[in-house]
Structures are given as structure tokens and as C-alpha cells.
N, C-alpha and C positions, 0 to 999 in steps of 0.2 A: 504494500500500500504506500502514496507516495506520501510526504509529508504534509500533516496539516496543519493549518493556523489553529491555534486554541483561542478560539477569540467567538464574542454571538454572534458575528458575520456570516463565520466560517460553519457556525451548528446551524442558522437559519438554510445556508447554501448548500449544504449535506441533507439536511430534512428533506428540502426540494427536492435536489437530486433523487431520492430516496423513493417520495411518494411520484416521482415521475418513473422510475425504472417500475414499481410495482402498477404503476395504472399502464405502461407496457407491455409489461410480460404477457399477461391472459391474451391478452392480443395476438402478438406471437405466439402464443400455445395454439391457440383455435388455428392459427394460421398454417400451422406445421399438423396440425390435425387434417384440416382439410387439402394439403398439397401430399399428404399419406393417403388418404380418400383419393383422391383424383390420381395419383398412379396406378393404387389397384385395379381401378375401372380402366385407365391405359393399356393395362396388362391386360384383363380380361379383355379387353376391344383386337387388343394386338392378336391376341389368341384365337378369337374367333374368326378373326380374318384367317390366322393360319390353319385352320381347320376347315376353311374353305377353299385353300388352296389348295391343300391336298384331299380334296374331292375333288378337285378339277382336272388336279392332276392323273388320280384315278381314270378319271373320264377321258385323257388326254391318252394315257393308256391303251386303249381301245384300237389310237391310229399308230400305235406307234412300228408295228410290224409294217404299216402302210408305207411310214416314213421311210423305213430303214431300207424299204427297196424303192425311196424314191430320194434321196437327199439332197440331189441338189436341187430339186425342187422347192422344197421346203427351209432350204437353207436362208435364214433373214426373209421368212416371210413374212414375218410382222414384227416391227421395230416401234418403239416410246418413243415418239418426236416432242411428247411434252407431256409437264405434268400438271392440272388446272388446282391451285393450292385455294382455299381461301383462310382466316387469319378468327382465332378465338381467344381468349382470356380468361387463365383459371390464374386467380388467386394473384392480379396485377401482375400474370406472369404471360407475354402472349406466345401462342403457338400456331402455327398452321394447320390446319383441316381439308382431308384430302377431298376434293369435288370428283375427278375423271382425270380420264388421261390422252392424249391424242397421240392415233399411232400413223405409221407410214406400212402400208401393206402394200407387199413384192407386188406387181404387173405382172401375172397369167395370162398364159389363153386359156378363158374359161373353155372354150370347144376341144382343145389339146390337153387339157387337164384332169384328172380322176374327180368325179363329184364329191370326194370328201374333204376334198381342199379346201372348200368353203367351211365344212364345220369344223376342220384344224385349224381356219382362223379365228374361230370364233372361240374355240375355248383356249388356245393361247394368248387372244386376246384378252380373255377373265382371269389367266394367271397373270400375266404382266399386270395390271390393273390390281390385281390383291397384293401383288409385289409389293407395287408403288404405295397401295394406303397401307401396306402394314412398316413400311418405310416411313411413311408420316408418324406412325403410331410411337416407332423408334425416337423419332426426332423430339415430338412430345414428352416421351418419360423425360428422353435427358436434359429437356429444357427444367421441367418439373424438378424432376430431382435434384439436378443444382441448386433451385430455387430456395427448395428442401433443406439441403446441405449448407447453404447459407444461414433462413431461416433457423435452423439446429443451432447455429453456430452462433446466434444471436442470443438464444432462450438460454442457452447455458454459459454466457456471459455474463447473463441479467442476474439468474441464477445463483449461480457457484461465482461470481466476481464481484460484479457492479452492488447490487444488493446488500453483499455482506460486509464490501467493504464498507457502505455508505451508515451501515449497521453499528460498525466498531466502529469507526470515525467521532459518530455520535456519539457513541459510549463514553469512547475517550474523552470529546470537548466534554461533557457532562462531565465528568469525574473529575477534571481540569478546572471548569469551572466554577464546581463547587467548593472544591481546593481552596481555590482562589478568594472564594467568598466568606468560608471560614477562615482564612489566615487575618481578610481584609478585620471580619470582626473580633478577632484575637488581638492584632494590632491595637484597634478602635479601644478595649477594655484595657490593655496595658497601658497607652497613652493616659486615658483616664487615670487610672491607679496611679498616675506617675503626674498629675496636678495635685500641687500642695492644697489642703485643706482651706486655707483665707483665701485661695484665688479662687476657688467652688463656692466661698461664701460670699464674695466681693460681684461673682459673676450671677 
């Protein structure tokens, strides 16, 4: 703790400090409460995406012996040419939120080509697509959990530092002060005891 003035300036400006860090804190608690809340639902959101993508990919399945004796056909048939983001706020912390994706699909001859090409683009188009928003979802925790990590790192300042110092501080100037007050009136009584009797009676 650094050093303090023992002076009522210095007890008035620690009390401050004091009832400021405690009408804090709950603040930051609830806050670190609820950026724990909002990752779990991250986590689950992430997951449900990934559980959807391997159903697609099951489904994908299906073509894939097609593929295999057709590959350069299917080679970069469907490419992410972009990803349409839009922007949300948990806990004055912002994230983006995934909208869709636009892709670039290879130029066939639909007349020269197997009719399942078409449905091979479609459900590689639903895995790219779950990629992409469980990559959002990614991006999310970690913005979250920094926030988190921060947040943490505040409450146990407030906590285990700020608080206890402002606590002894107090204590101290009190006990300093008192000190002080009783010595002042010791003085006061000696002084007295120490005026001659005709000058008590003259005054």
C-alpha cells in the first residue's frame, strides 16, 4: 500500500475512494456474470452449427464416389467470394453476426455434365456457409472472453486490492487520528496542571 497522509483530508478521500470501488464492484460482478452467460450460448450456437455441418457432410457423402471419378470437374466448384457480416452488442462489447455468404460457382455445361452436379452444389454450398457462421461464432467467444478476462481482472482488483487497501488506510488514519486527539488532550490537562494557582484565580 503506498503511503498515506494521516490527516481528515486524506480519511475523507479514502472513505470516497472506498464507497466508490464498493458501488462498483456489483457492477462488474453482474457484468462478468453475464459475458459467462453469453459465451455459453456462443458455445452452444457454435455447436449447433457444427452439428449441422456434419449432417451435410453426411449428405455430401452420398456424391462422393461420384466425385472421385469425376474431379476435375468438381474441382473449385464452389468458392466464398464473401462473407455478409452484420454487427451486435453483448455487454458494450461489439461482435459481428453472420447474415450469408456469396459464392463464385465453377461455369459447367449443364448439357455435358452429370445431373448431380447441381445438388453437389448445393450442399457444398450449406457447408461453406456453416463454415463461415461457425467462424463468426469463433470470433465472438474470443471477443467475449477477452472482455471476460479483462472484466475478471477488474472485480479482483476491486476485490483483493482496491477495497482492502482503502479499508486499512482508514483504519490506520482513525487510529492516527485518535492518537492524535488524545495526546492533543493530555497536552491540554498538563498545561493546565502546570498554571500556578493566582493566575486560575486572577483569570
Amino acid at each position: 500500500m503506498a503511503k498515506i497522509k494521516l490527516t481528515k483530508t486524506e480519511l475523507k478521500a479514502q472513505t470516497d475512494a472506498l464507497k466508490r470501488f464498493q458501488r462498483f464492484l456489483p457492477m462488474l460482478q453482474l457484468k462478468k456474470q453475464q459475458l459467462q452467460s453469453e459465451i455459453a450460448q456462443i458455445v452452444a450456437k457454435a455447436e449447433a452449427v457444427g452439428a449441422r455441418e456434419r449432417a451435410a457432410r453426411e449428405d455430401l457423402n452420398r456424391w462422393v464416389g461420384l466425385i472421385a471419378t469425376d474431379e476435375p470437374l468438381v474441382a473449385g466448384l464452389v468458392k466464398v467470394k464473401s462473407v455478409n457480416t452484420g454487427e451486435a452488442n453483448i455487454a458494450g462489447v461489439p461482435i459481428p453476426t453472420f447474415e450469408s455468404i456469396e459464392t463464385d460457382v465453377k461455369e459447367v455445361d449443364l448439357w455435358a455434365t452429370p445431373a448431380w452436379v447441381d445438388s453437389a452444389v448445393d450442399v457444398t454450398t450449406k457447408i461453406l456457409s456453416l463454415q463461415c457462421e461457425r467462424a463468426i461464432y469463433d470470433e465472438q467467444r474470443r471477443r467475449v472472453t477477452a472482455e471476460l478476462q479483462t472484466t475478471s481482472q477488474r472485480v479482483n482488483l476491486f476485490e483483493k486490492v482496491k477495497i482492502p487497501e482503502c479499508r486499512e488506510a482508514i483504519r490506520v488514519i482513525k487510529i492516527a487520528l485518535g492518537d492524535e486527539q488524545t495526546a492533543a488532550v493530555t497536552r491540554g490537562k498538563i498545561a493546565k496542571s502546570r498554571v500556578p494557582a493566582s493566575e486560575e484565580v486572577s483569570a
